[in-house]
N, C-alpha and C positions, 0 to 999 in steps of 0.2 A: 597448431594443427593437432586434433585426436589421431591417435595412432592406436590401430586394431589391440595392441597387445595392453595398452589402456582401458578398451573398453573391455577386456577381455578381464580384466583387473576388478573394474568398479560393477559392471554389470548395467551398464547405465547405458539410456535409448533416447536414441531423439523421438521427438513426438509422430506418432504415426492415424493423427487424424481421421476418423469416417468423415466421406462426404453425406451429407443429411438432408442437400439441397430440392430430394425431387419429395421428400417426405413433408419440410417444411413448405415447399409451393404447395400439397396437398392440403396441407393445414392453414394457408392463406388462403385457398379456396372455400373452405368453410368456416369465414373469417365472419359469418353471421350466426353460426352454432349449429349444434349438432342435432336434429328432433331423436324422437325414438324410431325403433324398426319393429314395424309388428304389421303383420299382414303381407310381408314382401315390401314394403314400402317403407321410407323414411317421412315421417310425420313435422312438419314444419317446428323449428326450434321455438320453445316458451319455454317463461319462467328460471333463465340459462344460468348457471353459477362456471365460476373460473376452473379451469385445470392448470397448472403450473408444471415447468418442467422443474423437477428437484435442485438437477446438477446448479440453475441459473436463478431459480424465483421466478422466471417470468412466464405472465400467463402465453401460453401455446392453443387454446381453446378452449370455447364454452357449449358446455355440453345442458342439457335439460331436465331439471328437476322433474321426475318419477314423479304425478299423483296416483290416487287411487282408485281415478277414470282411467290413467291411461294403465294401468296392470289389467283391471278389468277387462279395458279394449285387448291386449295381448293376450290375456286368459281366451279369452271367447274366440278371439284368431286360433289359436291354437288349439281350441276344442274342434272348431269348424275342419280343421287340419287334420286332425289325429286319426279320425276312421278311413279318411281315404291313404294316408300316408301306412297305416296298418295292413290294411288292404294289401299294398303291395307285396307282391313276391319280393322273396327275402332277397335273391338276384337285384331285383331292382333299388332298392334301397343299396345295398352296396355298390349298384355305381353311383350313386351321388354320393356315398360316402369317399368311391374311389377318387372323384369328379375333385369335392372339395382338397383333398392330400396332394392331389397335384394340381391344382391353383396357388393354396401354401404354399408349394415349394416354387411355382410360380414369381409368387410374390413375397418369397423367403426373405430377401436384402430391406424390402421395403419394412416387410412387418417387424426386423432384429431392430431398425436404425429407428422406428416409432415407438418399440417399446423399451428403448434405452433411452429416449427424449421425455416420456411419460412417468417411468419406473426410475428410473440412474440408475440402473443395472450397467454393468459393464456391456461394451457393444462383442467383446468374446465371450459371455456367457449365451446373451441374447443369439447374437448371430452359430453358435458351433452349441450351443445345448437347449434351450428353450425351441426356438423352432423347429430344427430337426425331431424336438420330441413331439410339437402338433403335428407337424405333417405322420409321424409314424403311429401315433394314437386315429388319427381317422382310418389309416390303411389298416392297421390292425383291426381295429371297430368294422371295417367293410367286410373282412373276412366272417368275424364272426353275422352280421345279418346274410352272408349266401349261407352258411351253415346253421343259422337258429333252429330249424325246422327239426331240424337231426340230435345238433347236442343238448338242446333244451323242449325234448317234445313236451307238449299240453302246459306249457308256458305261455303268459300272453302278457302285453307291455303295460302297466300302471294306467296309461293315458295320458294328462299331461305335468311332465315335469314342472315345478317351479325350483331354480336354482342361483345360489347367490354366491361369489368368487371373492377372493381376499385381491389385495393389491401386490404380493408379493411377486408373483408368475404370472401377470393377467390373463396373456392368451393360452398358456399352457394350462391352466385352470380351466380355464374355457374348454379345451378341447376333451380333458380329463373328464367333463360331466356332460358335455354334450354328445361327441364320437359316442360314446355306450346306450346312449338316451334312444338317439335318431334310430342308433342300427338295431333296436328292440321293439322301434314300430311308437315310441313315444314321440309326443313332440313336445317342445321346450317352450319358458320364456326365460330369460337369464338376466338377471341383475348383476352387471360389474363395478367392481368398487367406486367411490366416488372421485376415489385420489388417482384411479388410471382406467380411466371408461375408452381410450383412444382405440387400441388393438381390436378390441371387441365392436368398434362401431365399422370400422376397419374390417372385419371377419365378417359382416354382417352385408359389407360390398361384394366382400369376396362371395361369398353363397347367394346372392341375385347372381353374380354374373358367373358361376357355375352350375346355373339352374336349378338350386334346392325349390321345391314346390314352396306355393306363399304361403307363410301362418306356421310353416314346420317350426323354423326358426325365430324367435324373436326376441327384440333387444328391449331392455326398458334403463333407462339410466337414472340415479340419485342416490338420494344420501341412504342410513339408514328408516327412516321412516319409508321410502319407497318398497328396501326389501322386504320389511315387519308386513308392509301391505300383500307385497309378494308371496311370503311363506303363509298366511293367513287368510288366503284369500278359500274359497270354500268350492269354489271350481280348479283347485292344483291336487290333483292323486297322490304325486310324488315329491318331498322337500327334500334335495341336496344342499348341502352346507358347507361349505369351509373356513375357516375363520378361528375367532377369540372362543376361549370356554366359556366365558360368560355370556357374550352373546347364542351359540351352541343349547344353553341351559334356559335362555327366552323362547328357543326355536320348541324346545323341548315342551314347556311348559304352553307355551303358542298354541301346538299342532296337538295336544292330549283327546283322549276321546275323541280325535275328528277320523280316527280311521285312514289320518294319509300314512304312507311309509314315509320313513325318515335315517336317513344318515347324514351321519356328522362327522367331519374329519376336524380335528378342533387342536388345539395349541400342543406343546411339547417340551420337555427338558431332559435331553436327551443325551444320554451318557455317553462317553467316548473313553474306550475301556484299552490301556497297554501293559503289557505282559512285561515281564524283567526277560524273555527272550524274543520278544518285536524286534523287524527291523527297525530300530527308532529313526531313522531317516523316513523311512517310505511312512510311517505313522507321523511323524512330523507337518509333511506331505498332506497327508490324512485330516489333520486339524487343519489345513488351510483350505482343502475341498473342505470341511464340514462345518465349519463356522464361519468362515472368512471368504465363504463363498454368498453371493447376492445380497454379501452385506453384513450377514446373518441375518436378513429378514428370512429367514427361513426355518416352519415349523419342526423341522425334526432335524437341524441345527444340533451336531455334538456340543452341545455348551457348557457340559459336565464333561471336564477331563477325570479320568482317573487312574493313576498310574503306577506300578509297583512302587515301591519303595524305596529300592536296590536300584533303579534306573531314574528317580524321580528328579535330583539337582543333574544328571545329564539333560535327558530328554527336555525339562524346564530350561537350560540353558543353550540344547538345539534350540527351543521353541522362540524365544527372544530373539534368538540371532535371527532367523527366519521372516517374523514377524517385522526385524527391523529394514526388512530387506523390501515389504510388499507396498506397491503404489497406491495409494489414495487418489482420485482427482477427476480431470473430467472423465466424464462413462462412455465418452463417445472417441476418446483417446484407444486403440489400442493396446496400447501396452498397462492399461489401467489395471488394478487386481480388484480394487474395491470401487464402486463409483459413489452414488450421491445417496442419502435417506431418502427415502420417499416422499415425507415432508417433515413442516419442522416442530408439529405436534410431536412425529414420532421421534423423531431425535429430542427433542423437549423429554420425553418421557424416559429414553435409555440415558442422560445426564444424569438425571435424577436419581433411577434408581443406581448407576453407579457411585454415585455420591452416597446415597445410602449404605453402599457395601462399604466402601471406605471410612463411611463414620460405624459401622460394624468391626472396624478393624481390619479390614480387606490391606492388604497391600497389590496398589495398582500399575501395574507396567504397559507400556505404550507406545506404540508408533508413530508418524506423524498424519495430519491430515490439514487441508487448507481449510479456509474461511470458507462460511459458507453452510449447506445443508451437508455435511461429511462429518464423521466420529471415523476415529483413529481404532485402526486391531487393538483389542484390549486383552489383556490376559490377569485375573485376581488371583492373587496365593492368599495363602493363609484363612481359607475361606472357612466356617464351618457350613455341616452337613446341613443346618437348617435356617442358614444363614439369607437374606434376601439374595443375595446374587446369584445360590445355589440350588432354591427353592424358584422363583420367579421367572415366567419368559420372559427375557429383556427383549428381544427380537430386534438384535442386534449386534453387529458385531464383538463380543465381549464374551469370554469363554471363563471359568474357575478352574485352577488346577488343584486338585486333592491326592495325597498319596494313600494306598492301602499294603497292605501287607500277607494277604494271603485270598486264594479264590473266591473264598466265601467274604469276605471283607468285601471284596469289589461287587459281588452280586449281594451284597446287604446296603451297600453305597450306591450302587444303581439303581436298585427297588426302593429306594428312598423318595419315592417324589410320588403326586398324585398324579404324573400323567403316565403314558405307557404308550410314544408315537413307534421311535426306533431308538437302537443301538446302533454303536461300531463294534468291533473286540479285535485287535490284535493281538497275534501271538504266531510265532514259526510251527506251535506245538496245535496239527488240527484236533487232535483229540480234545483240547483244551477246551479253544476256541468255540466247538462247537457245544461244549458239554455247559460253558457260560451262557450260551445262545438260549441253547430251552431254558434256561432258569430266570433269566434275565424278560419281567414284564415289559413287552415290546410288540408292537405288530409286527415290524420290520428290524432284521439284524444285517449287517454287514460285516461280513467278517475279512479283515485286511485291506477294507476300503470304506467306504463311505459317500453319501446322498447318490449313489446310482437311483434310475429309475429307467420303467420302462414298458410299455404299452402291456406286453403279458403278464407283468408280475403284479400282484396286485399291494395294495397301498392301503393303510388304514392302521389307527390305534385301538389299545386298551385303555382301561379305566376312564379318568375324564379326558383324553385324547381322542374320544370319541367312540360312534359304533358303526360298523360297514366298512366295504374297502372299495376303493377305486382301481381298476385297470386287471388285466387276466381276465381266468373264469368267474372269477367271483365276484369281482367289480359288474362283470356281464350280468349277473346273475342277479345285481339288484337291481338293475332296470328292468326284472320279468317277476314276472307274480303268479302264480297257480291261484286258479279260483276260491274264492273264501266261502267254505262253507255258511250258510244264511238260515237261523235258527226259525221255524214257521210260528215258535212263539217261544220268546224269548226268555231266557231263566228270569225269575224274579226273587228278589231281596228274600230268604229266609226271614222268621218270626228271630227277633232278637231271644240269646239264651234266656232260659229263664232257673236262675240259680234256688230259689225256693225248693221244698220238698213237693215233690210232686204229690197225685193223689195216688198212684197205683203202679207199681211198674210187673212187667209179666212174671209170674212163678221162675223161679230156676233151683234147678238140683243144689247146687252151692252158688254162693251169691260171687261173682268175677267183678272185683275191681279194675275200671280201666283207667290205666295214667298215661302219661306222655313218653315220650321215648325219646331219651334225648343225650347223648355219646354212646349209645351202646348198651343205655341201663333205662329202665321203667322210674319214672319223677313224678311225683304228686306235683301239683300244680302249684305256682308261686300264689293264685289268687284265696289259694282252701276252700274255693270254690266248687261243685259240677253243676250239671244240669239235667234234666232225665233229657233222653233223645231213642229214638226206636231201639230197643234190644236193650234197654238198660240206664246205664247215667255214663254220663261224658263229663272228664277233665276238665273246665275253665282255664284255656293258658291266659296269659296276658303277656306285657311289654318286658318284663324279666323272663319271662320262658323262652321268647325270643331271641334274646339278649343269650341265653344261657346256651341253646340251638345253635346259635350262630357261631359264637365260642368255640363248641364243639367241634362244627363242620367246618371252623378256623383249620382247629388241628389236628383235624384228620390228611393233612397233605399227603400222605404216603399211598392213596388211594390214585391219585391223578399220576404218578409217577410209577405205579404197575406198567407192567406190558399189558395190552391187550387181552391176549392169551392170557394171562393171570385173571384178569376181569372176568373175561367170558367164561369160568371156572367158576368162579364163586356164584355170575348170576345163573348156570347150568344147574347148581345144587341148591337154589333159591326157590328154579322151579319144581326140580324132583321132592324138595319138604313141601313146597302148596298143593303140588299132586299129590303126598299121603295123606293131606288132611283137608282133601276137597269135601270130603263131608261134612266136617265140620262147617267149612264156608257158606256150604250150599247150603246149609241150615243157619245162619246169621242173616242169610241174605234173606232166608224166607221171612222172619223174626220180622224184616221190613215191609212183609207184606208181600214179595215176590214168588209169583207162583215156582212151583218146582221145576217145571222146564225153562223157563228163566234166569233160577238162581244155577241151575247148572250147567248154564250157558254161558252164564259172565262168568263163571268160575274159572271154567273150560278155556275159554278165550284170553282170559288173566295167565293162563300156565301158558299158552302157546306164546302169546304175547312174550311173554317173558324168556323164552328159550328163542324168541327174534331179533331181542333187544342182546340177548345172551352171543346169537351168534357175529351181532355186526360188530360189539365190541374190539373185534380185531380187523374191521374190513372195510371200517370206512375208514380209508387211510387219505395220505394228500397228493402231492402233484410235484411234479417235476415241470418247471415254469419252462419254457421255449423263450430267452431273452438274448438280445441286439449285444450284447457284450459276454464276456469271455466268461461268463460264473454259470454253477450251478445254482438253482433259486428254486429252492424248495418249499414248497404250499404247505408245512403239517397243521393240520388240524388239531389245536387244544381244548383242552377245557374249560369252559367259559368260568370258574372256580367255584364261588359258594353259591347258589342257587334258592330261590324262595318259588317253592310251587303251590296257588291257591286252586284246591281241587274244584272240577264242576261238582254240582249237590247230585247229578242222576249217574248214575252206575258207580256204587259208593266205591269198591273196592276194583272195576276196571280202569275207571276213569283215575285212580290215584295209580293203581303201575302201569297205565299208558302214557305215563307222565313221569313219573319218578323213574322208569325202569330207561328211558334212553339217555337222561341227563346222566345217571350213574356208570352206562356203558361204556362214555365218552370221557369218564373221569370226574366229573363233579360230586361233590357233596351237596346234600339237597336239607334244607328244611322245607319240611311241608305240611301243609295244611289239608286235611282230609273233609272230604262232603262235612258241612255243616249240620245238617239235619241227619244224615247216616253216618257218624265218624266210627263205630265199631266194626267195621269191618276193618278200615285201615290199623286202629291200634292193636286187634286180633293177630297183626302182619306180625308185630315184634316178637311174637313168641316164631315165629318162622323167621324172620330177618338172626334173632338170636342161634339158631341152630347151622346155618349156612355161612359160616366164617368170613361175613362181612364184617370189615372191622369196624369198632363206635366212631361214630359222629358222620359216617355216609350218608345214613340215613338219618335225621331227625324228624319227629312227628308231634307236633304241638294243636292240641285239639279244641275248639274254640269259635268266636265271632269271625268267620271269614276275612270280612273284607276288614275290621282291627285290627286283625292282626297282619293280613296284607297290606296293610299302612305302614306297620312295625318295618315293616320286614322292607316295604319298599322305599324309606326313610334311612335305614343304615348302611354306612358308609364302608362298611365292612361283606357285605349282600352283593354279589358282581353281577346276578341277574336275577330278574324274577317275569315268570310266567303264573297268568291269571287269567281262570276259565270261569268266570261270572257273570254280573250283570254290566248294563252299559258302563253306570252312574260309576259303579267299581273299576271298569277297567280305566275310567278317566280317573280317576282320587287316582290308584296304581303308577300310569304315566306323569303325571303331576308331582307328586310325591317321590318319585324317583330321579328328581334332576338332583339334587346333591351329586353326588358324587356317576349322573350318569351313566345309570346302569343300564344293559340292555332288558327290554319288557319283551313281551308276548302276551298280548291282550285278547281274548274272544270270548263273544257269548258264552256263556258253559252250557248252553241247548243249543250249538249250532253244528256240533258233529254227532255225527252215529257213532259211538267211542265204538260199538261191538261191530261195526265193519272198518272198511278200508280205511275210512276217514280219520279212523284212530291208532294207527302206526305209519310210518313209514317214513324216507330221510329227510322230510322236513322235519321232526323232531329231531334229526339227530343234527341236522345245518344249524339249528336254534340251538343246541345246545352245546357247539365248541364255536372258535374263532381262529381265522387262518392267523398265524405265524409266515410270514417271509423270511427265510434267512438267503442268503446270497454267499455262497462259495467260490473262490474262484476256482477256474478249472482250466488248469491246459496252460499255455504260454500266454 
């Protein structure tokens, strides 16, 4: 006989079963397959492929290969949909949103015990954190549609969403793109993975019989060719994504020049950062939430330990104990910690590259797991920094442990990766803690815990972890679009430079050499090229001036790490030098042909401009997140970092500091590209830029072929954004050209705003030009 003081010993449970029996009768009911949902209706099953349950291998349903009739049919549903559903008072839209959050929780038990049969997630993740977080993301999302009218006036919704969900979270992915879609007056189709379409066809019950109007909603199922057809399709406004980087960099390359919005929350390698004064228990802890939670299928998965040095054989030898302690097996057990892979591709592909690490030299440590679709906790020492295991999403349970040795060690070892999902960082010391957080490239930091999430805070990476965020105000914010200025004819291609000697260029008192400006100093051009162009000859940059630009606005770091108030100083004294030498400008600008009351206009509006850019630099600050758990979660707003701005060709000298002047507020360093046909005004700048103790490489100016050099620019992987006010044909090369590494664009006619009115300031320049940061603090007991 077990005797309590036994169990109390070994830590050991009898088996504590889910019943699954009324989910499984549901799944027998649809034992002819599943059609799609579009129009309110479910559409008769064709063309059906298997689902399997992970934890078993065996098929549980078949669901209906996606064509490119049936996305069409949901697209058009859902257009038919969208202006009555906009229509609505925001009131009304928030009770179907409230409608749906309590049907979910309704049908909370049913929806945890389906998508641990679907996913082999554990049935305690599914049931006490996945669904609690749908139902709280639609009630959230309800609040904000009675409010849109208020906090987001002259706002209006995309139209309609197309959106595609990973297999790891199915329905909590679901709720994440849809909850924000609905409540902004958009309506949706949604493609769910292929490996767990159950919840989502499932969700898709639940909103017929919570009255969502028909067409708002609609389901399309299949593989990847159905979603390519999905994000591609030419009647979807809005592509939401979640998923692999590479697939993320198809979507990108997919959707160019078509004018949709696009966000992507995309793959991770995400550091888990312990101080030599952690509690290393509650960090310990930490690693099990953050890796060894849903498997590790999870993108922002700590998979990078990184741990002082001085605590690295404890904390490592807590960690093994720990890990030899946690349950593997079925998902619908209880007392499970890890359940099943997904399938056995994916587990196929985390063998592999573990085996990789180990023939890298990895030394690999292990728990156990049974036969079966199951991989055991995995922890790699001896990893290096560039090692596959270190580098690579496995997405999968299987973490590297590395030691560092001092702050900047750990923030040199974190910033080591090409993505930028999240962080953890513990430490007792919050000064620390948090001083790691800003420096560490991350969307989201936790500090002293780890994968919280939550309807107000918003969610989203750096670099190739994507661009946008999900959930908060800003998650809100990208289902609303402000009208897009519409140019009544549109810029057209400049005459390519022409480097010969010209026949004539105008008289001048002494002849002004104009070069590049590029760290802070005047550069003759790499090509030894110019070209005449109104008021004189222009500089030829090319692919080294670029190169050299970029460099520069590398390492000007110290700029984005000012205060505010420091900033708004130097761009205050930026404008008081272009105020003493507005005559001079006004007379460049005539040189172009501009009459005098013109050129003193753009001048004029250029200084004011400038002392508005001057004064946000300390005022667009962030947010204090309102979230379901005990932390402080703070929104700040950063600098999006090295920037490529290619100037419109009309308003030579407004249109480059309508542009250059809010990236620099915000902290960024800017390479930029000046009017094509008037570049003399902007290089005129640096003898002002020189006088106004901006330090080199803030501003760089490389003068030239537009859109070449915007090629350059939106090509290198060192470039974190670029904005480009040109022609169509350019803003697509631009988008196109920028999936390497990902960066966020900003593409428009460069004749579609009034740069010299309203059109040409205000905080959409400045929302484009940083990127929230979530950290999460705890607070309080």
């Amino acid at each position: 006989m077990t005797r309590i003081t036994d169990i109390l010993s070994t830590m050991d449970y009898g088996p504590a079963p889910e019943d699954s029996s009324i989910v499984r009768d549901w799944l027998q009911r649809h034992e002819a397959g599943f059609g799609h949902f579009i129009d309110g209706a479910f559409t008769a099953a064709a063309d059906t492929f298997a689902v399997t349950e992970p934890a078993t291998g065996q098929q549980i349903a078949r669901v209906s290969q996606g064509s490119a009739e049936d996305v069409d049919a949901a697209v058009k549903a859902a257009r038919r949909a969208q202006g009555p559903w906009a229509a609505l008072p925001g009131h009304d839209r928030a009770r179907h949103l409230y409608a749906l959050a309590r049907h979910v929780q309704q049908h909370a038990r049913f929806l945890a015990v389906l998508e641990t049969i679907d996913n082999g997630k554990p049935i305690r993740e599914s049931r006490d954190i996945d669904i609690p977080l749908v139902a709280r993301h639609f009630y959230h999302h309800a609040g904000w549609a009675e409010l849109i009218a208020d906090e987001f006036p002259g706002q209006r919704p995309h139209g309609v969403c197309g959106q595609v969900i990973p297999w790891n979270f199915p329905l909590l992915m679901l709720a994440w793109k849809v909850a924000p879609a609905l409540a902004a007056g958009n309506t949706v189709v949604l493609k769910p993975a292929e490996y767990t379409p159950l919840t989502a066809l499932a969700f898709a019950e639940i909103a017929r019989e919570a009255g969502l109007p028909k067409g708002v909603l609609n389901i399309v199922t299949g593989d990847g060719a159905t979603g390519a057809a999905l994000t591609g399709h030419p009647g979807v406004d809005k592509v939401a994504f979640t998923g692999s980087t590479e697939v993320g960099r198809l979507i990108r390359r997919q959707t160019a020049g078509s004018g949709k919005a696009l966000t992507l929350e995309l793959g991770g390698k995400s550091p888990f950062i312990v101080f030599a004064d952690a509690d290393l228990d509650a960090a310990v802890e930490g690693v099990v939430d953050s890796i060894w939670f849903n498997q590790g299928e999870v993108c922002c998965a700590g998979s990078r330990i990184l741990v002082a040095e001085s605590v690295a054989a404890r904390f490592t030898d807590l960690l093994k104990r720990r890990m030899a302690k946690l349950t593997v097996g079925d998902p619908l057990d209880k007392n499970t910690d890890l359940g099943a892979i997904v399938h056995p591709v994916q587990l196929a592909r985390i063998r592999a590259l573990v085996e990789q690490g180990r023939a890298e030299g990895a030394r690999i440590h292990q728990g156990t797991a049974p036969e079966g679709c199951f991989y055991p906790p995995t922890l790699a020492t001896g990893v290096e920094p560039a090692s596959t295991l270190a580098s690579e999403e496995i997405f999968g349970p299987v973490a590297t442990l590395t030691a560092f040795r001092t702050p900047a060690d750990a923030v040199a070892l974190a910033n080591n990766s090409r993505y930028g999902l999240a962080a953890s960082v513990w430490s007792e010391n919050i000064s620390l803690a948090t001083d790691i957080a800003a420096k560490v490239k991350a969307g989201v930091v936790w500090i002293n815990s780890a994968n919280l999430f939550d309807a107000g805070a918003g969610f989203g990476g750096y670099r190739e972890s994507g661009f946008g965020r999900e959930g908060g105000r800003e998650g809100m914010a990208a289902c609303l679009t402000l009208p897009t200025p519409v140019a009544q004819t549109p810029e057209e291609t400049p005459p390519a430079p022409d480097a010969s000697p010209a026949e004539s260029l105008p008289p001048a008192a002494v002849d002004r050499t104009a070069k590049l400006y590029i760290g802070g100093k005047q550069a003759r051009p790499d090509s030894g090229y110019s070209c005449a162009v109104a008021g004189g000859l222009a500089p030829l940059g090319n692919r080294k001036d670029i190169r050299n630009a970029v460099e520069a606005a590398r390492a000007a770091t110290g700029w984005g790490g000012q205060t505010g108030h420091n900033r708004a100083q130097v761009l205050y004294y930026l404008a008081e030098n272009l105020s003493a030498r507005a005559a001079e400008f006004e007379g460049r600008l005539r040189s172009f042909g501009q009459s005098a009351t013109a050129a003193k206009a753009e001048v004029g509006t250029a200084i004011r401009r400038i002392f508005w850019y001057a004064a946000q630099a300390d005022k667009f600050d962030g947010a204090v997140h309102s979230t379901k758990s005990a932390h402080v979660t703070l929104a700040m707003n950063e600098p999006v970092g090295v920037m490529g701005i290619a100037c419109p060709n009309a308003f030579p000298l407004l249109g480059f500091v309508s542009l250059v002047l809010p990236a620099i507020a915000m902290g960024n360093r800017v390479v930029a590209v000046p009017s094509q046909i008037h570049p003399l005004a902007a290089t005129d700048l640096y003898q002002v830029i020189d006088t106004s103790d901006l330090p080199g490489g803030v501003i760089n100016i490389v003068t030239g072929a537009r859109d070449a050099l915007a090629k350059v620019l939106a090509e290198h992987d060192d470039v974190d954004g670029l904005w480009y006010f040109g022609t169509a044909a350019g803003g697509r090369m631009v988008e196109e050209a920028s999936v390497g590494n990902l960066k966020q664009t900003w593409c428009e006619d460069g004749a579609a705003r009034n740069w010299a009115g309203a059109e040409g300031q205000g905080r959409t320049f400045l929302t484009r030009a940083t990127q929230v940061k979530n950290i999460w603090i705890p607070y309080g007991e």
